[in-house]
C-alpha positions in Angstrom: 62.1 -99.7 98.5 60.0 -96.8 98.7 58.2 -96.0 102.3 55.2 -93.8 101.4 54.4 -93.7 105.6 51.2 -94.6 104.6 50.9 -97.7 107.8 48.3 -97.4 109.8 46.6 -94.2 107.6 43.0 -94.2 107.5 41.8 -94.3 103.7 38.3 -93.7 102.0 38.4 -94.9 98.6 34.7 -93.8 96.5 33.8 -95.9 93.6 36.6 -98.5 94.6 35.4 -101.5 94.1 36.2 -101.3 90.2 38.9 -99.9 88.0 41.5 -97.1 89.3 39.2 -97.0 92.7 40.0 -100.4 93.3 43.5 -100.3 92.4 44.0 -97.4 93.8 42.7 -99.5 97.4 44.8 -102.5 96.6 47.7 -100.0 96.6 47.0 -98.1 100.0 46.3 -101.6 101.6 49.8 -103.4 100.5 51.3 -99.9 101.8 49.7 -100.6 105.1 46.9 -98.2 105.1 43.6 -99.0 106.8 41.2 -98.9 103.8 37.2 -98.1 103.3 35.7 -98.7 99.6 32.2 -97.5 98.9 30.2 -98.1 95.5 26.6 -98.8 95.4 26.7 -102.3 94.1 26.7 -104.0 97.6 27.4 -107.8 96.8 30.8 -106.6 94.2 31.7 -104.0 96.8 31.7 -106.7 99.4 33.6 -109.4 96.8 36.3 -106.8 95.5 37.1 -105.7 99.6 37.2 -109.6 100.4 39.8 -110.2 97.1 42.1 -107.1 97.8 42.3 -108.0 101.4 43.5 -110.9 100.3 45.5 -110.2 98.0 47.2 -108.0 100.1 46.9 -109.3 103.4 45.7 -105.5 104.4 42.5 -104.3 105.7 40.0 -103.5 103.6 36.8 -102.7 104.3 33.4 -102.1 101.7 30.3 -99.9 103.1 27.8 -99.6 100.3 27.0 -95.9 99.6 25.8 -93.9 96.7 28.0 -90.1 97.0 25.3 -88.8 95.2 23.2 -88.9 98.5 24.1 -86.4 101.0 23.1 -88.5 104.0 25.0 -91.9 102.6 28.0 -89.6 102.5 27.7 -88.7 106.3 26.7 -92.2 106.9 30.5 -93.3 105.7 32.2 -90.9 107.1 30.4 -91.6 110.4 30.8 -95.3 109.6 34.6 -94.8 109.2 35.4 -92.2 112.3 33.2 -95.1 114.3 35.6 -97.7 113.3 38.8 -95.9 113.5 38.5 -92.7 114.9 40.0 -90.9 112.1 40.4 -89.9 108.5 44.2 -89.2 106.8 43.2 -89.7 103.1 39.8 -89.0 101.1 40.1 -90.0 97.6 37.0 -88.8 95.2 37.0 -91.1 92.8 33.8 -92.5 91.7 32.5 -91.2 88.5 31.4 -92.1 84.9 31.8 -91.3 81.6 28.7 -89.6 79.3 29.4 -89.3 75.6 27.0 -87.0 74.1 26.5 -83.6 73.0 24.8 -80.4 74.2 21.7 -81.2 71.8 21.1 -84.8 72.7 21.6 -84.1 76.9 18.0 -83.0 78.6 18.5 -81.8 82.0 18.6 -84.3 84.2 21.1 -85.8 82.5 22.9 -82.8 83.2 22.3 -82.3 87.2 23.4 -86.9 87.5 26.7 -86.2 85.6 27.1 -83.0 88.1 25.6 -84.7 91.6 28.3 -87.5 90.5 31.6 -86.1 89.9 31.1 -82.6 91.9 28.5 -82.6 94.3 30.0 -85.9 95.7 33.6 -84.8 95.9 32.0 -81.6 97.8 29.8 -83.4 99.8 33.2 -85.9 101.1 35.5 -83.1 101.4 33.4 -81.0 103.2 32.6 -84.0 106.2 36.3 -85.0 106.1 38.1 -82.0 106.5 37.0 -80.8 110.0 38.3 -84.7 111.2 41.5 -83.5 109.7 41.9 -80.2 111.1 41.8 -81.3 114.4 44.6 -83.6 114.0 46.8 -81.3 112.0 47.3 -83.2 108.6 44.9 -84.8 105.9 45.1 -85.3 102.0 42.2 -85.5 99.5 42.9 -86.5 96.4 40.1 -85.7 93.1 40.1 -88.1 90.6 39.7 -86.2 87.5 40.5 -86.5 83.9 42.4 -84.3 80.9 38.8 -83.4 79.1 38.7 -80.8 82.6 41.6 -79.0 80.5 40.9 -79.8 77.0 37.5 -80.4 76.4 36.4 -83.1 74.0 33.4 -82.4 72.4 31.9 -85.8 72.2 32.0 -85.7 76.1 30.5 -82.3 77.0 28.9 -83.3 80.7 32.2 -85.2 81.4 34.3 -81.9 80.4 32.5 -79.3 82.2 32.0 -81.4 85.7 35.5 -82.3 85.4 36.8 -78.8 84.6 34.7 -78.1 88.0 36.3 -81.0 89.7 39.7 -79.1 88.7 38.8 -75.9 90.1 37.2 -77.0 93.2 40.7 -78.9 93.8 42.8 -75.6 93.3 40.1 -73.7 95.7 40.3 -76.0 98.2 44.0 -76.4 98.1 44.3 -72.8 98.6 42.0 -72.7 101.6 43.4 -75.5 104.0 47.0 -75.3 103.1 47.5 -73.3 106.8 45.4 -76.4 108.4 48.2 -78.7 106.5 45.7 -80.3 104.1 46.9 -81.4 101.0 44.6 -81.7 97.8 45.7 -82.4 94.4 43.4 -83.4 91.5 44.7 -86.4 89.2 43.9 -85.9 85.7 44.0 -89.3 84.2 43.6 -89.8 80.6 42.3 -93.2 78.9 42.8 -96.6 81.0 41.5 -100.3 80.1 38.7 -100.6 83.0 35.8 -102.4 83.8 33.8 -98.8 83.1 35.4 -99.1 79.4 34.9 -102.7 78.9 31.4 -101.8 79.4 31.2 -98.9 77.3 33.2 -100.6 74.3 30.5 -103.6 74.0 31.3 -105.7 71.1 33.9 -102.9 70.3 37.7 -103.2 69.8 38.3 -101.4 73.3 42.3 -100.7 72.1 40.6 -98.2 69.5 38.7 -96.8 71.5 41.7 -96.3 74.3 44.0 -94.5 71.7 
């Protein structure tokens, strides 16, 4: 059996109360991390910390926040370095997915899909990583997806921020590699979710997930 020496780690999960954030908790709490899910959905957030708690007998713990808000990001960080003092692992994953192209997108349309899957992960690295240079170790971890290397057309907001996301990994990786932070970017391609359950209404969802 594999020991990840995650026990006892500090973990802020964004977006986890659904999908690969919430799996992605489940999986820190059964390796014995200390685990924080945000989402903005307060009552689901609150139900999905209760169920992975226990499910895996770990501690999990929701704080309602939109990462699209500067001060609700400093608010769970706060919130977290309150409870536990610390902060080992910051994983940026809430996001969404916008299928449309260049001529049906207006501008605000634009900045949401950018406040959501860049500005956020900014805004959270940025408040985590002096916590973790003063102990000496941290990892941040970008969810992120293949259209940020090979754009898809159809998904023109989703390929640009993500391509962003990408870059801002590699940047920041560069910069606090001598303060033994560790960021990596995971570009996930197509999973069955609760965010494509919703966007294949009606639809066959396998087709749409080949």
């Amino acid at each position: 059996m594999i020991d990840y020496e995650l026990k006892a780690k500090i973990a802020i999960v964004t977006g986890g109360s659904d999908g690969l954030g919430r799996a992605t908790a489940k999986k820190l709490a059964q390796e014995g991390a200390n685990v924080i899910i945000c989402a903005r959905r307060e009552k689901h957030l609150m139900d999905a910390a209760k169920s992975i708690s226990e499910e895996t007998f770990g501690s999990v713990i929701g704080i309602q926040a939109d990462v699209t808000s500067k001060n609700d990001c400093s608010m769970l960080i706060n919130e977290t370095i309150q409870h536990f003092g610390s902060i080992d692992i910051l994983v940026n994953n809430a996001g969404s997915s916008l299928s449309k192209g260049i001529e049906d997108l207006d501008d605000e349309q634009w900045y949401s899909d950018i406040e959501l899957k860049v500005m956020a992960a900014v805004r959270m690295s940025r408040g985590v990583i002096p916590y973790m240079k003063t102990q000496g170790s941290g990892c941040i971890v970008n969810a992120t997806t293949g259209a940020g290397k090979v754009p898809e057309s159809s998904r023109l907001p989703t390929s640009v921020s993500r391509a962003a996301g990408i870059n801002l990994t590699k940047s920041l990786a560069n910069e606090f590699a001598k303060d033994k932070i560790r960021v990596n970017a995971i570009c996930i391609g197509k999973i069955k979710s609760a965010q494509w359950e919703r966007r294949s209404k009606g639809q066959d969802i396998e087709k749409l997930l080949c």
